[in-house]
C-alpha positions as CSV (number, residue, x, y, z in Angstrom):
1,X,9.8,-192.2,-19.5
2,X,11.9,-189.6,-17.7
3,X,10.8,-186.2,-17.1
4,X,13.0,-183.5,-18.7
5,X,13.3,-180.1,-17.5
6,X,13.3,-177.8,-20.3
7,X,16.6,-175.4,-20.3
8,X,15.9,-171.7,-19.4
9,X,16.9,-169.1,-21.7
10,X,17.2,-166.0,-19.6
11,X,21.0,-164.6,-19.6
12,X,23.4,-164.8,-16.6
13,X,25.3,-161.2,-16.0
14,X,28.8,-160.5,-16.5
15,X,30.1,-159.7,-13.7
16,X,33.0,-158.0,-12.0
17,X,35.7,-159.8,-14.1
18,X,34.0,-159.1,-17.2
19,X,33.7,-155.5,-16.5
20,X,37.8,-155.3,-16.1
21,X,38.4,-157.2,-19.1
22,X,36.3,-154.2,-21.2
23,X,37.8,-152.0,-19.4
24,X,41.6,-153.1,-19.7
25,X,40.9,-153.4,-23.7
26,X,39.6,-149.9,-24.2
27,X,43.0,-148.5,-22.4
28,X,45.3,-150.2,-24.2
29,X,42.8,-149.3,-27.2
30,X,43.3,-145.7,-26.6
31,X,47.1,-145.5,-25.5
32,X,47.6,-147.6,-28.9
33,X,45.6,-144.5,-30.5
34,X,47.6,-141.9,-28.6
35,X,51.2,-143.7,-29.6
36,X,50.3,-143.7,-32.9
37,X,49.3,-140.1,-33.4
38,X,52.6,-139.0,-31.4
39,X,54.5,-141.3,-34.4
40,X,52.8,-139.6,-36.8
41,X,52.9,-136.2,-34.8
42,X,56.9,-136.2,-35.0
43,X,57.4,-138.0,-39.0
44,X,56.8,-134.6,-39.7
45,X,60.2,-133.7,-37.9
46,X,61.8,-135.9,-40.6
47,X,62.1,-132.8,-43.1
48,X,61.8,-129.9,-40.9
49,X,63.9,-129.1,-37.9
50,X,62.3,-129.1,-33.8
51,X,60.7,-126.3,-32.3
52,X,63.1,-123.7,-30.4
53,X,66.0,-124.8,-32.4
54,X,68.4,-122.3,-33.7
55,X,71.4,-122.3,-35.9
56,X,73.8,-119.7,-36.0
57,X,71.8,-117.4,-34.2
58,X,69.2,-117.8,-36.7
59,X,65.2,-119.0,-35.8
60,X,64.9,-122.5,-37.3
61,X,62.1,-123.3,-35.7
62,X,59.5,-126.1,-38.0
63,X,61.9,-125.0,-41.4
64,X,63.1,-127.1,-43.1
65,X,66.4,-127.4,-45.1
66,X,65.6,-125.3,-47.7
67,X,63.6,-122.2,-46.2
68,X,66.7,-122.4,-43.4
69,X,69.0,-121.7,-47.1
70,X,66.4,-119.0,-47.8
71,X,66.9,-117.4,-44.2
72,X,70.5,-117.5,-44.6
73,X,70.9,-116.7,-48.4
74,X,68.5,-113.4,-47.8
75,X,70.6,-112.1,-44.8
76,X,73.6,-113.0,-46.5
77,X,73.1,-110.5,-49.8
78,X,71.6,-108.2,-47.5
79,X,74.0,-108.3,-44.8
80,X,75.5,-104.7,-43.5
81,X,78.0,-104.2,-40.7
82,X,77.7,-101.2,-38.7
83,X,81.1,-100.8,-36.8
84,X,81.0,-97.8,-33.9
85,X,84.8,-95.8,-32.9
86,X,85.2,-94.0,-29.9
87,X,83.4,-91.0,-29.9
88,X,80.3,-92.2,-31.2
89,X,80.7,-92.1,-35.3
90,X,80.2,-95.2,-37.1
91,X,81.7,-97.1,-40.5
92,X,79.8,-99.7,-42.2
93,X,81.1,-102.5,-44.3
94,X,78.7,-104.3,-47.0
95,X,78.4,-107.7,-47.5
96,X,78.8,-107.3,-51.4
97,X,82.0,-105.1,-51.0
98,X,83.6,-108.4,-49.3
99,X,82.2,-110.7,-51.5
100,X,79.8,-111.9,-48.7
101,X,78.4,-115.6,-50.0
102,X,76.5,-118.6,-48.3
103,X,78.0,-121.7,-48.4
104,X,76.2,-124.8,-48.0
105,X,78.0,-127.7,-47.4
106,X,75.3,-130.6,-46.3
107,X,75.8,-129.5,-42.6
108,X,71.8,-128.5,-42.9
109,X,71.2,-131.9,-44.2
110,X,73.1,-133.5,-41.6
111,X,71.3,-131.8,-38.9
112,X,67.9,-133.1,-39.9
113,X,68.9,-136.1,-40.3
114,X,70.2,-136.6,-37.0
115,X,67.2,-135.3,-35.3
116,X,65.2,-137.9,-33.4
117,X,61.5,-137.7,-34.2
118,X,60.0,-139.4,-31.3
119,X,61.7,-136.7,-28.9
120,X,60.0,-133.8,-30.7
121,X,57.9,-133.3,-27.7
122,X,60.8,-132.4,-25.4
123,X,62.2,-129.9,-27.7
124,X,58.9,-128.2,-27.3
125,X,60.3,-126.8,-23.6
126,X,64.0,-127.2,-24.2
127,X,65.7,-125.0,-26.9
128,X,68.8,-126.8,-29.0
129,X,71.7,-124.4,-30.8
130,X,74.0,-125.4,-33.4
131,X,76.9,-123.2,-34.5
132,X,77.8,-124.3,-38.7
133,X,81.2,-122.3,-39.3
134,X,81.3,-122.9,-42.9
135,X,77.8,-121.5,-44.2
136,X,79.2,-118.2,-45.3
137,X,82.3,-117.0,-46.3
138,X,84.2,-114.0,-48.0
139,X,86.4,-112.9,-50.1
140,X,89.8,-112.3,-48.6
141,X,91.6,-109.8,-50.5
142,X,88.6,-107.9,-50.9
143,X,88.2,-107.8,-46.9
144,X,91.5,-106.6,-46.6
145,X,90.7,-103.7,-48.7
146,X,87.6,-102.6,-47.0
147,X,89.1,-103.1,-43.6
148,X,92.0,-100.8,-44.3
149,X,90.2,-98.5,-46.1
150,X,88.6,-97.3,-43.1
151,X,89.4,-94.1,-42.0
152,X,89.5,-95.1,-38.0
153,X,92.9,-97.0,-39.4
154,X,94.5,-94.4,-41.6
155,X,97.6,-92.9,-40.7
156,X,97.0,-89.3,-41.0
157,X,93.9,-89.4,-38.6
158,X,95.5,-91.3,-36.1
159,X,96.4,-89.7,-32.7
160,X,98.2,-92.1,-30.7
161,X,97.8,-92.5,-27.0
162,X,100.0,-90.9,-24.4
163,X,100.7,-92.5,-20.7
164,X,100.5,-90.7,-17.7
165,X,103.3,-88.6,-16.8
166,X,104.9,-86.2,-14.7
167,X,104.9,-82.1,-15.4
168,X,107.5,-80.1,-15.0
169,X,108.3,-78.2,-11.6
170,X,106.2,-74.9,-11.2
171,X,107.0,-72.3,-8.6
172,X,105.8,-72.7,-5.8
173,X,103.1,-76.2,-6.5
174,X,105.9,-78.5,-7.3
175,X,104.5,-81.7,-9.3
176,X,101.8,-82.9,-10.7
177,X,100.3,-85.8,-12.7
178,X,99.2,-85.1,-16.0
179,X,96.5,-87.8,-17.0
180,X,96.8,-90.5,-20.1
181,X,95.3,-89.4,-23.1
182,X,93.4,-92.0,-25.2
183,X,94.1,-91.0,-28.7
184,X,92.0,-93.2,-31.1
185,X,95.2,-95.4,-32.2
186,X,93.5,-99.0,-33.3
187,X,95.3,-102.6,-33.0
188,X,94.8,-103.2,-36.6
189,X,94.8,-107.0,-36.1
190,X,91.9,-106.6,-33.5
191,X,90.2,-104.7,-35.8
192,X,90.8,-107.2,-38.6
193,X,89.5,-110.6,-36.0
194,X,86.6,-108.2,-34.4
195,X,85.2,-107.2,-37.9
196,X,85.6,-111.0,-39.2
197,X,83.9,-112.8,-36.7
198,X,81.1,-110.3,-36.5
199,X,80.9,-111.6,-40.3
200,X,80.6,-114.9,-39.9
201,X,78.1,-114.5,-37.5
202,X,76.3,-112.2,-39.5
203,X,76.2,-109.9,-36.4
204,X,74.6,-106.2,-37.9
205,X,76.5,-104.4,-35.4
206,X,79.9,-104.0,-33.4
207,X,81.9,-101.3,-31.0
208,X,85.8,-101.0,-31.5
209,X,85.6,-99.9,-27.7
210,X,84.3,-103.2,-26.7
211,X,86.3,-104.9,-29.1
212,X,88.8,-103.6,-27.0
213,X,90.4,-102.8,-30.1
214,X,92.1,-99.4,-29.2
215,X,95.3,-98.7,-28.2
216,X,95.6,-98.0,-24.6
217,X,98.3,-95.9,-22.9
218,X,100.5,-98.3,-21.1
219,X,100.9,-96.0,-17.9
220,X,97.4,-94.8,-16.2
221,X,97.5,-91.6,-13.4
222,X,96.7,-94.2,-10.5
223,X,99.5,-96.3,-11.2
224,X,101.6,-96.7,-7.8
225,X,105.0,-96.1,-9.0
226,X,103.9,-92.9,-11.2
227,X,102.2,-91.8,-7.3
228,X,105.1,-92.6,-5.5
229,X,107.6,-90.5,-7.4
230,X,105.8,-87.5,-7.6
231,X,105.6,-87.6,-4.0
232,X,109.1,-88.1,-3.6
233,X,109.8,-85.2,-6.4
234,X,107.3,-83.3,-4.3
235,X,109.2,-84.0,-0.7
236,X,112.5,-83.0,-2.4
237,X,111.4,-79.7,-3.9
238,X,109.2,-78.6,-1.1
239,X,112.3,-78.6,1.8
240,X,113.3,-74.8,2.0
241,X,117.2,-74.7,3.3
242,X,117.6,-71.2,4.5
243,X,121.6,-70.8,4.8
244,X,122.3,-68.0,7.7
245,X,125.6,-65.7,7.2
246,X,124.9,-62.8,9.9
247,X,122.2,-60.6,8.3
248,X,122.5,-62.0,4.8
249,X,120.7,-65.0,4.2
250,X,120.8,-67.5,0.9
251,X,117.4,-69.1,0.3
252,X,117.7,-73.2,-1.2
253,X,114.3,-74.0,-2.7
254,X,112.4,-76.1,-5.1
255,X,113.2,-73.7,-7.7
256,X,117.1,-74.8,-7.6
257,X,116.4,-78.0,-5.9
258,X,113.9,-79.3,-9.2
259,X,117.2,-78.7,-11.2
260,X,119.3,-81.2,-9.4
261,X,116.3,-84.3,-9.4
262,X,115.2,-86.3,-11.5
263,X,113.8,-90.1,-12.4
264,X,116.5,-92.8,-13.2
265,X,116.2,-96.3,-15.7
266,X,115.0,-98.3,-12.5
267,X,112.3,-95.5,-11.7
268,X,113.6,-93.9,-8.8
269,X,113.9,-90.5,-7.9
270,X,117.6,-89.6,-7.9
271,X,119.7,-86.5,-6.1
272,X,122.1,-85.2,-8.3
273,X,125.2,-85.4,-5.4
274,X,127.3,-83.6,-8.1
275,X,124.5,-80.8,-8.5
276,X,124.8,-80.3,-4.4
277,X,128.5,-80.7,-4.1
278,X,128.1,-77.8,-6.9
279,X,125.9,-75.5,-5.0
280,X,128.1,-75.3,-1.7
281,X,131.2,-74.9,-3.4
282,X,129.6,-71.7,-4.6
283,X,128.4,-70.6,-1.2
284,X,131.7,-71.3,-0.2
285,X,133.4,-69.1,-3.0
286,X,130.9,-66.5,-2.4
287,X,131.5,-66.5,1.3
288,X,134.9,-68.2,2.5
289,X,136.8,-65.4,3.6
290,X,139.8,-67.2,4.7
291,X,141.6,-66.7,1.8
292,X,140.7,-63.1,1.2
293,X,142.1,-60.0,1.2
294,X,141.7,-57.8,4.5
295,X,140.6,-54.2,4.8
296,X,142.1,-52.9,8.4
297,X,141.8,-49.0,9.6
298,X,145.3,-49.2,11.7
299,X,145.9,-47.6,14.9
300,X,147.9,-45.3,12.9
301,X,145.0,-43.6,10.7
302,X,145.9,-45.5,7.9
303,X,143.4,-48.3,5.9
304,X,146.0,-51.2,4.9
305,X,144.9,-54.1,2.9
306,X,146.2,-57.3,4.1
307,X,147.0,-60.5,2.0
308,X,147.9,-63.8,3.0
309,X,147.3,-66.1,5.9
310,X,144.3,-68.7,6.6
311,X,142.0,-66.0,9.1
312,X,138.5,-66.2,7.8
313,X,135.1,-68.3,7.7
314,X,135.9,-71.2,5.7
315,X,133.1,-74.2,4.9
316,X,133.4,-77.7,5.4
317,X,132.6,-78.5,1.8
318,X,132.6,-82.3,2.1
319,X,130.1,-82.2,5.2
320,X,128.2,-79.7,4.4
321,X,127.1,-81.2,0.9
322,X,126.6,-85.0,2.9
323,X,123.9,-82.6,5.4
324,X,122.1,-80.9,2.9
325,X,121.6,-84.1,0.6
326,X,119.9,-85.8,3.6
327,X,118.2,-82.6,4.9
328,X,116.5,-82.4,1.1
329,X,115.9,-86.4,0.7
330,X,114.3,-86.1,4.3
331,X,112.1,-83.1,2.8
332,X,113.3,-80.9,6.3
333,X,113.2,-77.4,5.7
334,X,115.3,-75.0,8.1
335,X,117.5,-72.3,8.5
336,X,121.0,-73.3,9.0
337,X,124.5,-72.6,8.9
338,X,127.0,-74.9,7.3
339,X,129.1,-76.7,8.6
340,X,132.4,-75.0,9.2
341,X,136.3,-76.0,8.9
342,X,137.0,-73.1,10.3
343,X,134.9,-69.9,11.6
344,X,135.8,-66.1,12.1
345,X,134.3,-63.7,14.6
346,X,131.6,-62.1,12.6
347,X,129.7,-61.9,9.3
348,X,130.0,-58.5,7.1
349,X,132.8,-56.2,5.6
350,X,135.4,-57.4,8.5
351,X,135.2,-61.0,9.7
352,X,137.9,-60.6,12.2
353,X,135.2,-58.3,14.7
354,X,136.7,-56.0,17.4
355,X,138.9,-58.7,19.5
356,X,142.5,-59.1,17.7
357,X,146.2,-58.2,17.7
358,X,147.2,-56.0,14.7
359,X,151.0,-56.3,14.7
360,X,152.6,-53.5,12.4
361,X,155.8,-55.4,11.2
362,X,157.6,-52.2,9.7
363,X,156.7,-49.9,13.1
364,X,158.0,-53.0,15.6
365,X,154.8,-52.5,17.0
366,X,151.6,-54.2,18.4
367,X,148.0,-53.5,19.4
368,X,145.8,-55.6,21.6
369,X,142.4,-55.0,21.6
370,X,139.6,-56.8,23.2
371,X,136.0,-56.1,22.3
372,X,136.9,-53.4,20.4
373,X,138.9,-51.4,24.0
374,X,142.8,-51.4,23.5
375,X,144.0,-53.7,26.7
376,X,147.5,-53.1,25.5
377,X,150.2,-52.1,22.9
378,X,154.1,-52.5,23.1
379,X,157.3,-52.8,20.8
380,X,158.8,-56.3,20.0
381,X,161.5,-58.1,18.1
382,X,160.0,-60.2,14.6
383,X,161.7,-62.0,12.5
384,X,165.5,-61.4,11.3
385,X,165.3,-60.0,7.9
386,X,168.8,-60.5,7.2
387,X,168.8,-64.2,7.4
388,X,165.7,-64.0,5.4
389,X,163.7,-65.1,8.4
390,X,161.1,-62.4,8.6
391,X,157.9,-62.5,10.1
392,X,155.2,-62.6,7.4
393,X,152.4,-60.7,6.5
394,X,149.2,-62.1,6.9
395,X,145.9,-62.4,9.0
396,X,145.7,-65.7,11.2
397,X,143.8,-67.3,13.6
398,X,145.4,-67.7,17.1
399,X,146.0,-71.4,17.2
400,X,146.3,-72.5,21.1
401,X,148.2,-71.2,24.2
402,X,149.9,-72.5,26.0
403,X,151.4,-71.7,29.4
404,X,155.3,-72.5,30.8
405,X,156.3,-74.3,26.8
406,X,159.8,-75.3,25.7
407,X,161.5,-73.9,22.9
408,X,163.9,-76.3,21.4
409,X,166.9,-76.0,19.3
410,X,169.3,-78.5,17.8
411,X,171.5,-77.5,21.0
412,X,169.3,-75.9,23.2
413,X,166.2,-76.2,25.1
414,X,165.0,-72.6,26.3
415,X,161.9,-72.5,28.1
416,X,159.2,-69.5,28.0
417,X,156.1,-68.8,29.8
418,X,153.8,-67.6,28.0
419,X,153.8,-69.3,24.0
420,X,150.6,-68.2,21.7
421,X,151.4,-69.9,17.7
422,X,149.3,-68.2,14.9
423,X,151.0,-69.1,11.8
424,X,153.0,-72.8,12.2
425,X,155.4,-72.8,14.3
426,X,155.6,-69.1,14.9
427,X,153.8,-67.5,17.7
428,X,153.9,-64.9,20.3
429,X,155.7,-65.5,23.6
430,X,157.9,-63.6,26.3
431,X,161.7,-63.0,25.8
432,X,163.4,-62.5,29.1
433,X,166.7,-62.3,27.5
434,X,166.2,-59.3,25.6
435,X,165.5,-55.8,27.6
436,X,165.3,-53.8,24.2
437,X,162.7,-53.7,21.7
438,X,162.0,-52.7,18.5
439,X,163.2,-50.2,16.2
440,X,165.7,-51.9,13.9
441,X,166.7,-55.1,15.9
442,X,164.6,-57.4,13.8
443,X,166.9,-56.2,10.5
444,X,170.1,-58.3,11.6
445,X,168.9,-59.3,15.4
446,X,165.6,-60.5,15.3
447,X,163.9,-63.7,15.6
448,X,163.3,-67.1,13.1
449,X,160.0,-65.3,12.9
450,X,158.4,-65.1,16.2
451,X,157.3,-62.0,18.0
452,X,159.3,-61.5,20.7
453,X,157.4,-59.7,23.6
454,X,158.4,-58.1,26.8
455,X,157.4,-60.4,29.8
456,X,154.5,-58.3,31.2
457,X,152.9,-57.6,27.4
458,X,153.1,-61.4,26.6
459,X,151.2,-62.1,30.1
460,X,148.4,-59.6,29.5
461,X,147.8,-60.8,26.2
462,X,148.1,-64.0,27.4
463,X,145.7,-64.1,30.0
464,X,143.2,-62.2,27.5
465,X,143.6,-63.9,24.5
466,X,141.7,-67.0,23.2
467,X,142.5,-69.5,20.2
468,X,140.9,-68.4,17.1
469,X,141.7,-64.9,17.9
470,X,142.8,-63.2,14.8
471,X,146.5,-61.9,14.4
472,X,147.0,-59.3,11.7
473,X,150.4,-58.8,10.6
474,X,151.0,-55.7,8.2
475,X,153.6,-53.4,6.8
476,X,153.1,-49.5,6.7
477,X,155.9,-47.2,5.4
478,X,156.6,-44.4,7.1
479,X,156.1,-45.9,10.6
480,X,159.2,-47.2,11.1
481,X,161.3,-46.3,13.8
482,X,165.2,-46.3,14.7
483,X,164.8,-46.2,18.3
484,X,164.3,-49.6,20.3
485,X,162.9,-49.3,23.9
486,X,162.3,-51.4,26.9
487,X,159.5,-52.3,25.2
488,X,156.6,-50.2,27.4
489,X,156.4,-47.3,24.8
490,X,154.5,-46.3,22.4
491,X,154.3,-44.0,19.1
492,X,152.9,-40.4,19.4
493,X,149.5,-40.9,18.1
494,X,150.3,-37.5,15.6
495,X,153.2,-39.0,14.2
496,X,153.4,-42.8,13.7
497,X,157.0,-43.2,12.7
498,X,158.0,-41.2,15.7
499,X,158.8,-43.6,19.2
500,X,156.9,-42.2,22.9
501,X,159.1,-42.5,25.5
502,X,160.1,-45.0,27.6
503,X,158.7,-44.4,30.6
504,X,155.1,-44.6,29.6
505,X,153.2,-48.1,30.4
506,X,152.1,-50.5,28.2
507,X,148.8,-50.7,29.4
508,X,146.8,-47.7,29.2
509,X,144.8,-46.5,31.8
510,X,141.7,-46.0,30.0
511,X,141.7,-48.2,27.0
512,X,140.7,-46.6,23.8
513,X,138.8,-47.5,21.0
514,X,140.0,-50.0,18.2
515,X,139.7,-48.4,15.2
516,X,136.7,-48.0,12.6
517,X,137.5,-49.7,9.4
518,X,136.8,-47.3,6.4
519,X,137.1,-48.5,2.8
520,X,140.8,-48.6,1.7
521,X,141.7,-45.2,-0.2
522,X,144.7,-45.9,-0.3
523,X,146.7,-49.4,0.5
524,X,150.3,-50.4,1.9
525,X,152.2,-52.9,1.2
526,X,151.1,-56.5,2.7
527,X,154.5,-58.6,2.3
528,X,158.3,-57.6,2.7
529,X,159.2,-60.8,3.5
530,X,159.9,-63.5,0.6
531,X,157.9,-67.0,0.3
532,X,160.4,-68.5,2.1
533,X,160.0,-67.0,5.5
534,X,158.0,-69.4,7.6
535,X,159.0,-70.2,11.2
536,X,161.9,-72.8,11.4
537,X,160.8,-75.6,14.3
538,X,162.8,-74.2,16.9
539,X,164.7,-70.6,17.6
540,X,168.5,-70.9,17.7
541,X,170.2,-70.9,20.6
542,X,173.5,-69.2,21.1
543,X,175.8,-68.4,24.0
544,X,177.3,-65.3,22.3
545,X,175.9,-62.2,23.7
546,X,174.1,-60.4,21.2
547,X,174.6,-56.4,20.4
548,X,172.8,-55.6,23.5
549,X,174.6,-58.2,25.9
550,X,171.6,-60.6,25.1
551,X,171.2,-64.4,24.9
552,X,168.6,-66.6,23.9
553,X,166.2,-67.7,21.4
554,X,165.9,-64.5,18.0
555,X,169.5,-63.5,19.0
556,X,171.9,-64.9,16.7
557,X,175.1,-63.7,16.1
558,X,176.1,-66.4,14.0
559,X,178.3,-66.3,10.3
560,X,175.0,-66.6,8.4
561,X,173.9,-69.9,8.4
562,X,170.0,-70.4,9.1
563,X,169.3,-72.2,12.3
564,X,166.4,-74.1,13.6
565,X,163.7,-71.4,15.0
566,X,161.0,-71.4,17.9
567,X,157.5,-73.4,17.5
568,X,158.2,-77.0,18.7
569,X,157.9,-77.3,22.5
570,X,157.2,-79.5,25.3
């Protein structure tokens, strides 16, 4: 019989693997647990809404569908809008004067349900917002009337807003800016959308002025084209034009100058050419004296007041107002003179100074004085008076001279050697075919209007006289004279109508002074002559011998009819 070991009951251990297979069971084991309490953690999610969720600005945090109605049902009969103006009052607007009301549609509802429970956790750290536009509302027409019926929109307590302009001129500081003004003028429809969806948000509080809900003035102080005109107003009206007539002076400043600018419909500043064309014809009417009246102390005693002729300071009106448009867009400031047409020897009572011929017409007589010394005096022949050709009365300006001319004729060409024109085509100049002058020669034998002189007196004149000198031609009663000479005499200095003798020169060996000009007591006549006097183009020529065995140019011993005179030559 076999032997049989008996079997041993003593356990074996587990081991390594057995260890991991306990270990493995109790993991799974616990992360079972831990899945199961996160399940159950978020089925509470299924009536309430997730942590750090809000909806329309309202906490909704763990509430559910219900207590969120609460919340919004409580702040909706509740609700009170405090709106803030400009200036710092305030309005308010309750809920129940609009007919505030919630509204719940099943957007609350819908919400929940959507939520996903099993991402509760993540919503622990990450906030979620929902916006529900239709959970309140309000009664329309009743909004209407609350919103207008605020005093910040009514009429009568409205001041509206006013842009940035310019002031007027002020002496002496020119422009300005004046700033906009505000006002507290309201865009009604902002106010209306501001005021509404503060509403629907049930927002307590709102400011008009952020709104941006008040009316703003349309032109602010900084803007660039408001800048750059008062600049250029500023430039205009600051040039000072200081106009120079001798020792008077005529001041142009801003004080004129701001009545003649202005701002156009495209927003530039403007000149007013018509306002400056304005301003120097009155400088020119006030003092032009080319067309005025002459007072002149005679070398007989007398004061005669001459009319006529072109003598005198006359302004280029044209130019003048082209210069001092620029000078006052360029904002220059001077002291000037205008610009002339034609210019005199001196400002004051007598523009024609102390250098001029004074030619009595009625006396056959002439003066020559030269800075204010008499160089020379003498008889002549004028203009025939029977023939209606007399030499008029006038003050003119020497126009040239001219030395060795030709005086022409429709059948003659006479030449002369010294020719001096003030007045057209009649002039001074030597007559070598007369040896008598004045007295009454110029009544039936005188010139087509020229003055004829003796040879010698034309060449002193000549050689001492300048264009622009000025030629005053007068009458005087009671100067007059029946006696013609060789032309070298002169009146006594007592008695005027009275002719010196012969013999004495023409020239005086000590010149004496030109007369002082005194206010006119008493005046002569200026004209003797009729309008139609002036100088025909050339003198007549004739090869009759006159009354004193004359030929020549102002001789004419013809049956009447006019001939051509002296003034054109070669």
């Amino acid at each position: 019989m076999e032997n049989v070991k008996p079997r041993s009951r003593k356990k074996k251990p587990f081991g390594l693997k057995g260890l991991a297979a306990i270990g493995s069971g109790t993991v799974a084991a616990a992360a079972l647990i831990a899945a199961l309490v996160y399940l159950q953690t978020g089925k509470q999610y299924e009536k309430v809404f997730f942590p750090n969720t809000t909806i329309n600005g309202m906490d909704a945090s763990k509430k559910s569908v219900e207590e969120v109605k609460k919340s919004i049902a409580s702040v909706t009969q509740n609700y009170v809008l405090s709106i803030g103006e400009r200036g710092g009052s305030t309005k308010e607007i309750n809920g129940r004067d609009i007919g505030l009301e919630s509204v719940f549609d099943g957007s609350l509802e819908k919400l929940l349900a959507d939520q996903k429970t099993y991402e509760w956790l993540k919503h622990t750290k990450t906030p979620q917002e929902f916006d529900i536009g239709t959970m309140i509302q309000y009664d329309q027409d009743k909004f209407e009337t609350a919103v207008s019926g605020l005093d910040c929109l009514k009429d009568e307590l409205v001041e509206k807003p006013e842009n940035a302009h310019l002031s007027d001129y002020v002496s002496g500081q020119g422009y300005h800016i004046i700033a906009a003004k505000e006002g507290n003028q309201l865009d009604p429809e902002k106010v209306k959308s501001g005021i509404s969806e503060a509403v629907m948000g049930l927002i307590p509080e709102i400011s008009l002025e952020e709104l941006g809900a008040y009316v703003r003035p349309q032109i602010p102080a900084d803007d660039p084209q408001l800048i750059e005109q008062v600049q250029t107003l500023n430039k205009y009206a600051n040039a000072t034009i200081t106009y120079s007539f001798g020792n008077e002076k005529k001041v142009l400043n801003g004080d004129t100058i701001s009545k003649w600018i202005g701002i156009g419909e495209d927003g530039k500043v403007y000149l007013s050419s018509s306002s400056v064309s304005a301003y120097v014809k009155e400088l020119a009417s006030q003092y032009d004296t080319s067309t005025r009246a002459k007072n002149l102390k005679t070398s007989y005693g007398q004061t005669v007041r001459i009319t006529g002729g072109s003598y005198g300071w006359k302004i280029d009106q044209s130019k003048e107002a082209d210069e001092l448009a620029e000078l006052i867009r360029s904002g220059q400031s001077q002291v000037r003179e205008p610009v002339y047409k034609q210019k005199a020897a001196s400002h004051g009572e007598n523009d024609y100074g102390t250098t001029y011929v004074e030619i009595n017409l009625t006396a056959q007589h002439l003066y020559f004085y030269k800075d204010g010394k008499l160089l020379v005096e003498s008889d002549f022949v004028s203009g025939n008076e029977s023939k209606g050709w007399s030499t008029p009365a006038g003050v003119f300006p020497l126009t040239y001279k001219q030395r060795d001319a030709t005086l022409k004729g429709e059948t003659y060409r006479t030449p002369v050697s010294y020719w001096m024109p003030f007045n057209g085509n009649i002039g001074l100049h030597d007559a070598t075919w007369r040896s008598t002058f004045g007295g009454t020669i110029y009544k039936t034998g005188g010139s087509h209007g020229c003055v004829n002189l003796p040879p010698a007196v034309a060449k002193t004149i000549f050689e001492n006289i300048a264009a622009g000198v000025p030629v005053l031609c007068y009458h005087l009663p009671g100067t007059e004279s029946q006696t013609a000479s060789n032309g070298t005499s002169k009146p006594a200095e007592t008695k005027p109508a009275e002719t010196k003798p012969a013999t004495e020169p023409t020239t005086a060996a000590k010149p004496t002074e030109a007369p002082t000009t005194a206010p006119p007591a008493t005046t002569a006549p200026t004209t003797a002559a009729p309008p139609a006097t002036k100088e025909p183009e050339t003198e007549t020529s004739t090869s009759a011998p006159s009354k004193d065995g004359e030929v020549g140019p102002g001789v004419s011993n013809s049956s009447g009819k006019k001939k051509t005179g002296p003034g054109v030559h070669k």
